[in-house]
VMD Tcl script that draws the C-alpha trace (Angstrom):
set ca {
  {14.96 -12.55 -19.51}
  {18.36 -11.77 -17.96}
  {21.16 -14.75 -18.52}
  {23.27 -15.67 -16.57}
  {27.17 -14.84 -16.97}
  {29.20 -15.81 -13.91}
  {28.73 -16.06 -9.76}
  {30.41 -14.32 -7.31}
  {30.11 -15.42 -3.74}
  {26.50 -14.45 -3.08}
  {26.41 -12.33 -5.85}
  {25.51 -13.21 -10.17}
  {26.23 -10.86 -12.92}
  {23.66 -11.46 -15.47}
  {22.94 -10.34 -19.14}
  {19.69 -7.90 -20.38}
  {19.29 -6.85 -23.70}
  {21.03 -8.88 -25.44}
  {24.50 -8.39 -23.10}
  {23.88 -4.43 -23.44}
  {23.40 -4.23 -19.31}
  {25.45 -6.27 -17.14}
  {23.92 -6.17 -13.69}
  {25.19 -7.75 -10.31}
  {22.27 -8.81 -8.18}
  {22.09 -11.50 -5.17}
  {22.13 -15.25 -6.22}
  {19.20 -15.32 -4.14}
  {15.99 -13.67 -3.44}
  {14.26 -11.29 -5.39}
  {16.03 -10.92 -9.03}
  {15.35 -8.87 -12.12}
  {13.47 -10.54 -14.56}
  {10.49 -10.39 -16.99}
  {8.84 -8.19 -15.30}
  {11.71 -5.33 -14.98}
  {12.19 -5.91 -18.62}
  {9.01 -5.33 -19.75}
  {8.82 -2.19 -17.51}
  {11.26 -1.36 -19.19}
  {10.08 -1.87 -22.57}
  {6.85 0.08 -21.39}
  {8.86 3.32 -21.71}
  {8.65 5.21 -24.84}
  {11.91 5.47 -27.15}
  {11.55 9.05 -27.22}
  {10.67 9.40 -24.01}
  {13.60 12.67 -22.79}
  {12.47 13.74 -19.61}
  {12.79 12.64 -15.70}
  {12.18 9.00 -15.00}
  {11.97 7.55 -12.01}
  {12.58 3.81 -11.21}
  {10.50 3.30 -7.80}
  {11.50 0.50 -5.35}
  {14.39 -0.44 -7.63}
  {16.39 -3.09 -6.69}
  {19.20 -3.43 -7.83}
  {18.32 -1.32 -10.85}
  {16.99 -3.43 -13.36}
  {14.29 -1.59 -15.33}
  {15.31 1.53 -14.81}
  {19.22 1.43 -15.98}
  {17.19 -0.49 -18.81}
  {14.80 2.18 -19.79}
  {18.43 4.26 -19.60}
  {19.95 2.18 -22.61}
  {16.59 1.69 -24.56}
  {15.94 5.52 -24.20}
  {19.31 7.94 -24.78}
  {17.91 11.05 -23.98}
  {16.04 10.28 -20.75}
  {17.47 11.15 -17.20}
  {16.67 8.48 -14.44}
  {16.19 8.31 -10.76}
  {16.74 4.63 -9.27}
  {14.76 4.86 -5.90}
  {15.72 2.28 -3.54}
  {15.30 1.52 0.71}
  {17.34 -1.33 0.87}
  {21.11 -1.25 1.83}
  {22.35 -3.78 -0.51}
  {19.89 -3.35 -3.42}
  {21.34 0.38 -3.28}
  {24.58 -0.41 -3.29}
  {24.53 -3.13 -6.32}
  {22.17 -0.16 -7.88}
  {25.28 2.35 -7.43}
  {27.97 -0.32 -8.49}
  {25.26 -1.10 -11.69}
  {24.80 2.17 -12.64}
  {29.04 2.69 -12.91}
  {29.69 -0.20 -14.33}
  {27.53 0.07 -17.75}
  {28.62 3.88 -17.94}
  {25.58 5.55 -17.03}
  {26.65 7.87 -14.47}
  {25.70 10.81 -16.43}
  {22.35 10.01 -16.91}
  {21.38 7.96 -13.81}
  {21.59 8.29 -10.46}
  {20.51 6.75 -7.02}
  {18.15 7.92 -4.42}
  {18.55 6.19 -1.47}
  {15.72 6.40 0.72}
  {12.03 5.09 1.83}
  {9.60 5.54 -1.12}
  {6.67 5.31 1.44}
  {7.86 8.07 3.97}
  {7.09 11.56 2.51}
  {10.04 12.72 5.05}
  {12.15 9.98 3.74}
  {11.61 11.48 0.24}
  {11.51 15.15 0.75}
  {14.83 14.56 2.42}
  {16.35 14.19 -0.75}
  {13.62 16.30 -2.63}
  {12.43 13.94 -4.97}
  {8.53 14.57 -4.96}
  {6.96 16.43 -7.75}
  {9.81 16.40 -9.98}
  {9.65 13.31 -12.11}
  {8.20 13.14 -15.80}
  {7.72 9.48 -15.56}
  {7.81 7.23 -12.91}
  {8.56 3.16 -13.52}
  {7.45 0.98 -11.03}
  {7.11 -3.44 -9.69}
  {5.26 -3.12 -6.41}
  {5.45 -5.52 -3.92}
  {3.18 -8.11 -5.39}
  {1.36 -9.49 -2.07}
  {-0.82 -7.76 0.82}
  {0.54 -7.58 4.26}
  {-0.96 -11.27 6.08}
  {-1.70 -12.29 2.42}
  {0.64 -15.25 1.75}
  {3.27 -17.02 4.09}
  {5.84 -14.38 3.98}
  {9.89 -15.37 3.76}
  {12.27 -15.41 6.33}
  {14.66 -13.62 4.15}
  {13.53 -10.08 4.91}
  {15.10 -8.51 1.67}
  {13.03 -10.96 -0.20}
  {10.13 -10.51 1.95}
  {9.73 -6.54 1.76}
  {10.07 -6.53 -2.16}
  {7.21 -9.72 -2.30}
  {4.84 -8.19 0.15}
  {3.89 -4.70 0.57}
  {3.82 -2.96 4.32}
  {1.07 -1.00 5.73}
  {-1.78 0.58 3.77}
  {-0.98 -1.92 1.12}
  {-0.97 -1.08 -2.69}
  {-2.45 1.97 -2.80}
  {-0.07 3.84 -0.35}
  {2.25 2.40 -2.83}
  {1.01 4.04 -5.85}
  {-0.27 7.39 -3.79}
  {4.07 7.27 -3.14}
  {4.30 6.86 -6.80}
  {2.08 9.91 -7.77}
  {3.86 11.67 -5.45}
  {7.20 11.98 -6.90}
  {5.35 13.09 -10.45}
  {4.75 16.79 -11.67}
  {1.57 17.69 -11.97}
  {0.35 16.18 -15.11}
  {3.38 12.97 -14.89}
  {3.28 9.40 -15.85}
  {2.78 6.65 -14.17}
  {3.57 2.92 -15.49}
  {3.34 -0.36 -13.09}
  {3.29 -4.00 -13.37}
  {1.38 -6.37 -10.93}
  {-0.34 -9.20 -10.87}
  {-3.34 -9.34 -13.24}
  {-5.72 -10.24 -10.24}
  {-4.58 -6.85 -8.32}
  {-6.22 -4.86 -11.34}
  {-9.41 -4.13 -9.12}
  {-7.29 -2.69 -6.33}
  {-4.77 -0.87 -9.38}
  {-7.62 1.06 -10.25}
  {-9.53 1.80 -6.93}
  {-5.78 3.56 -5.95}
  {-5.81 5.93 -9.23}
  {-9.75 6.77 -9.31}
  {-9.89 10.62 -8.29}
  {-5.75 10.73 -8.60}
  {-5.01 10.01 -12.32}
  {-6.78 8.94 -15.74}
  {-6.04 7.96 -19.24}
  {-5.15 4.91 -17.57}
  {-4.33 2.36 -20.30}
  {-4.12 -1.65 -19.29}
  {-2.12 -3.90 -21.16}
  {-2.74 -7.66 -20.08}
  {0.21 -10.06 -20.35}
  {-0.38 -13.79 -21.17}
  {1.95 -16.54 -20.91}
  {0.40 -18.29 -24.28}
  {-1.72 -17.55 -26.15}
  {-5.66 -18.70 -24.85}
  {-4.53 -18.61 -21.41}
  {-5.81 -16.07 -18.80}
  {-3.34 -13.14 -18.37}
  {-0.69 -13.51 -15.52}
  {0.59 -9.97 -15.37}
  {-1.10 -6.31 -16.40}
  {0.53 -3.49 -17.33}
  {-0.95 0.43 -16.52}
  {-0.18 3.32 -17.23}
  {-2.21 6.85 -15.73}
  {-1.98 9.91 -16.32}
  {-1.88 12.49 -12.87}
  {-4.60 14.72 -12.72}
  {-6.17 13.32 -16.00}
  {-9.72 12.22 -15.91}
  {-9.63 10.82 -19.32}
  {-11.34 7.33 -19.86}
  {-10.34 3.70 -19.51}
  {-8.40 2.10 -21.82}
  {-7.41 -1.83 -22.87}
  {-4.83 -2.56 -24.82}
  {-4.16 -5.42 -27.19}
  {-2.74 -7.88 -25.26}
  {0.68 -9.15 -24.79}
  {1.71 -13.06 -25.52}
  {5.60 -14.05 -24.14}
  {5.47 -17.82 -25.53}
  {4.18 -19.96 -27.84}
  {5.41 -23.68 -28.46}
  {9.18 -22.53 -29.27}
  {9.85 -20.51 -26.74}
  {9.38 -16.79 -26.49}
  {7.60 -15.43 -29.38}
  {9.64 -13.25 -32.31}
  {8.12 -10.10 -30.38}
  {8.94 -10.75 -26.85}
  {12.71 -12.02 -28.37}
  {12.99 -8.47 -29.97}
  {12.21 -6.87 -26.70}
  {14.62 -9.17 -24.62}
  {17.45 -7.79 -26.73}
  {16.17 -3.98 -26.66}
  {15.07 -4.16 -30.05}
  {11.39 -2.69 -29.37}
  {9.52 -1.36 -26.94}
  {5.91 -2.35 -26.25}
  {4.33 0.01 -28.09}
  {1.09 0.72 -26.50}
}
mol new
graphics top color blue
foreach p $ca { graphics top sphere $p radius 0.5 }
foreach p [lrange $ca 0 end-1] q [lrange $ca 1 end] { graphics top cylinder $p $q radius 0.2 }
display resetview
């Protein structure tokens, strides 16, 4: 979902929404992609409150949900030395230093966070968890690429107990994963949030779903919900809906 635009050493500058956000990232690795984007998209229009953007990168869906939604103020949180510094250079160079800014520290270390006081403050928090259990899969020998593919001790629920963390008491949360991690999405909000809402994302139409979307409620105990779910191709390419949301034309609007 992001094109390419030129290459810069070890470094690309690539294209979202339709050219709107120009982002640096590594020519390698881990990259923004679908997924950020439809994070992104997963964000209300309206939405005016505090958003955080939770293992970052280099910015991707959260300096997106910026530009889709002008009245929100967003927090890209970020570990890694590099992805924090292409998030910083991001941010300034698409003019959204007024509205975003970067926390640089370990999302899974309450000290880490408290240092910069970011727990209970958000209104929303955005989030594309390491998709793979520690021991899981063969991990990389790139270690940037490694920590954002496979998640460190305690796995994805200290993940999304990090997540709840950094929401007020009756905050947001929206993630995407894997559609097979849905069992172990849920078992981490029971007791913790509710009104959880699942969108499942297929690549055609027919096929099983290869991503899910959630989004929970803190504190809610409000039932389960499944949305209708989301198709990205068909025979021509991306479908007219997913093309609408590539350019920041629409959200998702679940």
């Amino acid at each position: 979902m992001g094109d390419r635009a030129e290459s810069d050493g070890a470094l690309t500058r690539d294209a979202f929404f339709g050219g709107r956000l120009m982002l640096q990232q590594p020519a390698k690795g881990h990259r923004g992609g679908t997924d950020a984007v439809l994070l992104a998209a997963a964000v209300p229009r309206d939405f005016a409150g505090l958003l955080y953007d939770a293992g970052a990168g280099v910015g991707t869906a959260g300096l997106g949900a910026a530009l889709t939604c002008p009245a929100a103020r967003v927090g890209l949180v970020e570990s890694d030395p590099l992805s924090a510094r292409l998030a910083a250079t991001n941010i300034a160079a698409n003019g959204l230093a007024d509205r975003v800014g970067l926390h640089a520290c370990d999302l899974l270390s309450p000290a880490s966070r408290n240092a910069v006081a970011l727990d209970g403050k958000a209104d929303l928090v955005i989030t594309n968890p390491p998709f793979y259990a520690l021991g899981a899969v063969r991990e990389s020998s790139d270690p940037r690429r490694r920590a954002a593919h496979v998640s460190g001790e305690g796995g994805l629920e200290a993940w999304i107990v990090a997540c709840l963390a950094l929401l007020n008491a009756h905050g947001t949360l929206i993630l995407i994963h894997r559609a097979e991690a849905l069992p172990d999405m849920l078992a981490a909000l029971q007791r913790r949030a509710g009104a959880v809402t699942v969108l499942p994302v297929h690549t055609k139409a027919g096929e099983p779903a290869k991503r899910v979307l959630a989004r929970a409620v803190k504190g809610s105990r409000a039932p389960l919900a499944i949305a209708p779910g989301l198709v990205l191709r068909d025979d021509a390419g991306f479908t007219v809906e997913v093309e609408r949301i590539n350019r920041g034309e629409a959200g998702l609007g679940w």
